[in-house]
C-alpha positions as CSV (number, residue, x, y, z in Angstrom):
1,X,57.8,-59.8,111.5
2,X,58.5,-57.9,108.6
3,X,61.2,-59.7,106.4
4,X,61.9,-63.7,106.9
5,X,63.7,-66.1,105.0
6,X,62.8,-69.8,104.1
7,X,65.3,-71.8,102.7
8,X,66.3,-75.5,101.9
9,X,69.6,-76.3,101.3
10,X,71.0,-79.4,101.0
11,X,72.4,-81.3,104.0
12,X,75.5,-82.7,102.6
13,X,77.2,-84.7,104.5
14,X,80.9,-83.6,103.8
15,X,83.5,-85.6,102.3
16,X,86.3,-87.3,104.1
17,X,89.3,-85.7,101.8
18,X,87.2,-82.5,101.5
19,X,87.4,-78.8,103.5
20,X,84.2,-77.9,102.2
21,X,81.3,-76.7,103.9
22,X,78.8,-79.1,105.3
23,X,75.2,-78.9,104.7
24,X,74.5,-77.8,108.0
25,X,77.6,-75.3,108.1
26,X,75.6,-73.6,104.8
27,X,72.3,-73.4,106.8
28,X,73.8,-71.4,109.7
29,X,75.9,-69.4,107.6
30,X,72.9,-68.0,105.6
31,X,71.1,-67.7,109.1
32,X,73.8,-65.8,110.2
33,X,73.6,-63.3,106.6
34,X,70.2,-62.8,107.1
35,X,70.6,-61.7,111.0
36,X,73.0,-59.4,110.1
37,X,71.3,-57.8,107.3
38,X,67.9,-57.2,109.4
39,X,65.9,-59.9,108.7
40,X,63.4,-61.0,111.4
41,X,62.8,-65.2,110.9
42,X,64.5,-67.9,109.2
43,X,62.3,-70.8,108.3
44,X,63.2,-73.9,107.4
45,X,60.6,-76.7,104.9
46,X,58.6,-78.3,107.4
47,X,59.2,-81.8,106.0
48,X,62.2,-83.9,107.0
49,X,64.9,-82.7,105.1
50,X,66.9,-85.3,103.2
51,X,70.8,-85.8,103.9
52,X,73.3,-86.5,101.3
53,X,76.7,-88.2,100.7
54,X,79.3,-85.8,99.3
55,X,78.4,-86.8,95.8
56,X,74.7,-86.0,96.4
57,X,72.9,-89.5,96.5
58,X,70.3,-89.3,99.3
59,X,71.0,-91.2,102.6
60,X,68.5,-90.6,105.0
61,X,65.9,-87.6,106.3
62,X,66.6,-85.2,109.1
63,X,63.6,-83.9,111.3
64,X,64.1,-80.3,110.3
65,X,63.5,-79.0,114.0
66,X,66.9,-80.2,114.6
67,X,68.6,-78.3,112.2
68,X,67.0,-75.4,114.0
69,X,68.7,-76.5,117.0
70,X,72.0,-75.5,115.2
71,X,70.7,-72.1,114.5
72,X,69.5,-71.1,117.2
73,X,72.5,-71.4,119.4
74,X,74.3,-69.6,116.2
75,X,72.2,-66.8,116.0
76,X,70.5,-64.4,119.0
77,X,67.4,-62.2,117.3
78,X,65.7,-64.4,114.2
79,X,62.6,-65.6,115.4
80,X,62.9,-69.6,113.8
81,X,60.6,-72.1,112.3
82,X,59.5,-74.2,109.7
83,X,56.8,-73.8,107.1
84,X,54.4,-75.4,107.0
85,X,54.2,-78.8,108.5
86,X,50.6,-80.8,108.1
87,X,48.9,-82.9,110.8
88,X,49.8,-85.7,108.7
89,X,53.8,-85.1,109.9
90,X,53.5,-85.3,113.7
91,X,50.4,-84.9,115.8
92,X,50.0,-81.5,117.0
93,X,50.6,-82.3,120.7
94,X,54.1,-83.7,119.4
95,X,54.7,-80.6,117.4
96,X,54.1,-78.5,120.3
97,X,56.1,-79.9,122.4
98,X,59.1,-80.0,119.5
99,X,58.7,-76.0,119.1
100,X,58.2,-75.7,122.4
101,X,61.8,-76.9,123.4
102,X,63.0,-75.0,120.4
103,X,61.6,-71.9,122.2
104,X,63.6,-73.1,125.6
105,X,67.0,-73.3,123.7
106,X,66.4,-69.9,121.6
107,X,65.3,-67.7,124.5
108,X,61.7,-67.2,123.1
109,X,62.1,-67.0,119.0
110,X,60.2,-70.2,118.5
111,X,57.0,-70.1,115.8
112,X,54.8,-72.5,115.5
113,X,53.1,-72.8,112.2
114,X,50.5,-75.3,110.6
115,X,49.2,-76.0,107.3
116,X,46.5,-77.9,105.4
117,X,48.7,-80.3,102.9
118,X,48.4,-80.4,99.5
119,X,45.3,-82.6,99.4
120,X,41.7,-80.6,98.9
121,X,40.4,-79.2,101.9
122,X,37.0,-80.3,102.5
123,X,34.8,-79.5,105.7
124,X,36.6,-82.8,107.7
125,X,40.2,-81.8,106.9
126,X,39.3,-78.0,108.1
127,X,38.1,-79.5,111.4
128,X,40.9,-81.5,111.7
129,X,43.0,-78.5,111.3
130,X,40.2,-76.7,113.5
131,X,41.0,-79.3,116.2
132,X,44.9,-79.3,115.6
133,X,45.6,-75.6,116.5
134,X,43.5,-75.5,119.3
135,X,46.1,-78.4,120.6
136,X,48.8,-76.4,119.6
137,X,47.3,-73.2,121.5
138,X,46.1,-75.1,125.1
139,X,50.0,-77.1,125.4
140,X,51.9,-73.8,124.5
141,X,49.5,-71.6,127.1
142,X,47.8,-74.4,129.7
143,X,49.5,-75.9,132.1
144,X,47.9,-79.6,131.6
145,X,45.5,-78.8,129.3
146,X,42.4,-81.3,128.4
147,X,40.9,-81.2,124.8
148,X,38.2,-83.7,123.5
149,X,37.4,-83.6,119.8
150,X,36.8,-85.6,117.2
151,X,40.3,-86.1,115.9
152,X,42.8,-85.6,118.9
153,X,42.2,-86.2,122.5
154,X,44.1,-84.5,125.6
155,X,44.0,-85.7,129.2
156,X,46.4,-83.2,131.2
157,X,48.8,-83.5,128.7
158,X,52.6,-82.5,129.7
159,X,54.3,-80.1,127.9
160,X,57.6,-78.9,130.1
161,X,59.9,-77.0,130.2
162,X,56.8,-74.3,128.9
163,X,57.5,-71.6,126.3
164,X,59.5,-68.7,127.5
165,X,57.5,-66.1,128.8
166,X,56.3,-63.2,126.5
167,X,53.3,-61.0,126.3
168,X,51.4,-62.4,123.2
169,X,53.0,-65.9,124.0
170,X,54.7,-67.9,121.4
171,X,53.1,-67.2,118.2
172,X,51.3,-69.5,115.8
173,X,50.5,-69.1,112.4
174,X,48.2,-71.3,109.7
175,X,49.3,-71.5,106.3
176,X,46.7,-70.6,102.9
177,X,48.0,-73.3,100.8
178,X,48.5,-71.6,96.8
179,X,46.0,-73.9,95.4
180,X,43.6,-73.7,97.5
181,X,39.8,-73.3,96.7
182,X,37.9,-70.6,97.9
183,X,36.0,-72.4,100.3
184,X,39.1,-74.0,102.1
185,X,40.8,-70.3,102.1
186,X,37.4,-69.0,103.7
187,X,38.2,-71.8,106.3
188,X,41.9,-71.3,107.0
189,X,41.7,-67.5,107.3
190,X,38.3,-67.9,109.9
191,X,40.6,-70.4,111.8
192,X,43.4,-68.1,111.9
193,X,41.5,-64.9,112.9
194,X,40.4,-67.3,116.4
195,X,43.1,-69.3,116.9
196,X,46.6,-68.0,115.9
197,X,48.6,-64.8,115.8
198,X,50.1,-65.0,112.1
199,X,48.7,-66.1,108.7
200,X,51.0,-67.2,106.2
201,X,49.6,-66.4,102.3
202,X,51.3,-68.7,99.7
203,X,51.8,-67.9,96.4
204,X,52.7,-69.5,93.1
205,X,54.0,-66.2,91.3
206,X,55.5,-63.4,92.9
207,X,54.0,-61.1,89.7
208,X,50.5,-61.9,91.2
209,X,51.5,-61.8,95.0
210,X,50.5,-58.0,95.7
211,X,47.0,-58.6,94.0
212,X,46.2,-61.9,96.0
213,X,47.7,-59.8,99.2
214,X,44.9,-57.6,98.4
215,X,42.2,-59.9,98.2
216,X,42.8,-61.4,101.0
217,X,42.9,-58.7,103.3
218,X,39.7,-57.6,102.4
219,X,38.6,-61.3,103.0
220,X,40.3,-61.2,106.5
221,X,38.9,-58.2,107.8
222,X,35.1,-59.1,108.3
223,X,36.0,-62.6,110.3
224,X,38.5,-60.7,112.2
225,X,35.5,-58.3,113.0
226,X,33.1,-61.5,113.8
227,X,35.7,-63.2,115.9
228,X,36.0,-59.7,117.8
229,X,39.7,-59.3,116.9
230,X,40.3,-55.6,118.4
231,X,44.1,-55.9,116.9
232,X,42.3,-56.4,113.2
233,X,43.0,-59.9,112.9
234,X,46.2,-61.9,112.9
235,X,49.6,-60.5,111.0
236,X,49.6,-61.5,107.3
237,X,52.7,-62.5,106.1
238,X,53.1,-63.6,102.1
239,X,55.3,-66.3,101.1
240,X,57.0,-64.9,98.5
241,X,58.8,-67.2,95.7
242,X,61.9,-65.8,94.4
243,X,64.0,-66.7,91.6
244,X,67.0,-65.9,90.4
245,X,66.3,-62.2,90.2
246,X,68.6,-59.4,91.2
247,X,68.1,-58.1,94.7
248,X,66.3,-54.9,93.4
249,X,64.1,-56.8,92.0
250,X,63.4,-59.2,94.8
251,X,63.2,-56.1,97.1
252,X,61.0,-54.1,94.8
253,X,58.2,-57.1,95.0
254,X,58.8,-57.1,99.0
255,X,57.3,-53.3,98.8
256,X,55.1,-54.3,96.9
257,X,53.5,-57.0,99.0
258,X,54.3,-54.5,102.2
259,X,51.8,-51.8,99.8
260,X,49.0,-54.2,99.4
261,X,48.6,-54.7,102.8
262,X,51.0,-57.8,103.8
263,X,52.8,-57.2,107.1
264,X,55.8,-59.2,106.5
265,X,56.9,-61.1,103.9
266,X,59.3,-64.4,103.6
267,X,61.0,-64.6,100.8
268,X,60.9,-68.3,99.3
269,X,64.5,-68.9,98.5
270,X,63.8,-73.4,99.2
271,X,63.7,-74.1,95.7
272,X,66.5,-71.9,93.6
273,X,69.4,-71.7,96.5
274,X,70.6,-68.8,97.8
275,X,73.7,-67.2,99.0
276,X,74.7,-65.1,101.9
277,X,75.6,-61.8,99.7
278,X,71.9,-62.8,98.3
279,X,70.7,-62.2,101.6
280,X,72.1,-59.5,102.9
281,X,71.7,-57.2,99.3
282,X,67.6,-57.8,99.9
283,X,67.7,-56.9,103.6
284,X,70.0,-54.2,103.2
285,X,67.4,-53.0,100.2
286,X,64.3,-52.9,102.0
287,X,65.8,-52.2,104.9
288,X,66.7,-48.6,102.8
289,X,63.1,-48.4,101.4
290,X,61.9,-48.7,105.0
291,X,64.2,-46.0,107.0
């Protein structure tokens, strides 16, 4: 995965009298931009998304794994997901069996991902994350798995239809929240280099992305080594915020990252908005840096 997308437009629910685009009509348009400008995964925020009337008051939340639903049968090659739901959303056997019929209905572009929260990771709260992806991981590769731990509890737990067949299987990645301290970092990236395929790096600036991309791939590479990764440790992707820059900007901080050692990078459009011509200038950019 070396370019992804994670966006958050609103879901406005359209008026009566209008011929506007709907909320949901945005999201699969820009889904459809970024597919046809080379981009690899769309991810969506991986809290429930609110809905709005037409003049934007809030109505009600929309589990974002629905919304998904709609792209996927709009789209055939972005790999799709959101970033990066907590243990505090949905249990982790419950989130594996939502991505896991996400997978059925995309023909294998489902990832799962997982994050800490915004609270201060202490040695409980990594164990519980610990315990959480190594849920995730038995339901998405055991038929009727049984876990005991000390948060979660699995007695031949059901997960059918299972993920579509694939030769790493259907990819997980934990999140490294922005703020995190350097013990709970030390503790996501160990969990990551035994129990998932991708590791998502967040960032507050994109001006300090590359050097943070730096310093955690030198942190990664010795608990890759000690969990006897042979592959050197799961994909690092950075989640790159972007403002309103111009796409040879935006693109110019994507080589960046790529330089420092990231293997992909999503570019964080949730906050600022984004259009399709957005889109498709950055992927056609990097896409030119690339070739």
């Amino acid at each position: 995965m070396r370019l992804g997308v994670a966006v958050r437009p609103p879901l406005r629910r359209r008026a009566a009298e209008a011929n506007g685009p709907s909320g949901l009509d945005l999201v699969v348009g820009l889904a459809r931009a970024a597919e046809d400008a080379g981009y690899d995964a769309l991810f969506l925020d991986g809290r429930a998304a609110p809905v709005e009337d037409a003049a934007g008051e809030p109505l009600a939340r929309v589990d974002p794994y629905v919304v998904l639903g709609a792209v996927a049968v709009s789209t055939s090659a972005l790999q799709l997901g959101c970033l990066a739901p907590t243990l505090d959303d949905r249990p982790p056997s419950l989130l594996a069996k939502v991505v896991t019929a996400l997978d059925a209905c995309s023909d294998g572009r489902a990832v799962l991902a997982l994050g800490l929260g915004d609270l201060p990771a202490d040695e409980s709260e990594l164990e519980r994350l610990g315990e959480g992806l190594e849920v995730c991981r038995a339901l998405l590769r055991v038929p009727s798995p049984s876990f005991v731990g000390r948060h979660y509890h699995l007695e031949r737990a059901f997960n059918e239809p299972r993920p579509v067949p694939r030769e790493s299987g259907l990819p997980i990645a934990v999140a490294v929240p922005a703020d995190a301290s350097a013990f709970a970092v030390a503790g996501v990236l160990e969990l990551a280099t035994r129990l998932a395929e991708l590791c998502v790096l967040e960032v507050r600036s994109s001006d300090a992305a590359a050097a943070r991309v730096r310093a955690v791939r030198e942190e990664l590479t010795p608990f890759a080594r000690r969990a006897g990764r042979v592959d050197g440790g799961p994909g690092l992707l950075v989640r790159l915020p972007v403002s309103r820059l111009e796409p040879p900007a935006v693109a110019e901080r994507v080589e960046r990252c790529l330089a420092a050692g990231a293997d992909g990078v999503v570019l964080d459009w949730a906050a600022e908005g984004v259009g399709p011509d957005d889109l498709a200038a950055v992927g056609k950019l990097v896409a030119a840096e690339s070739s």
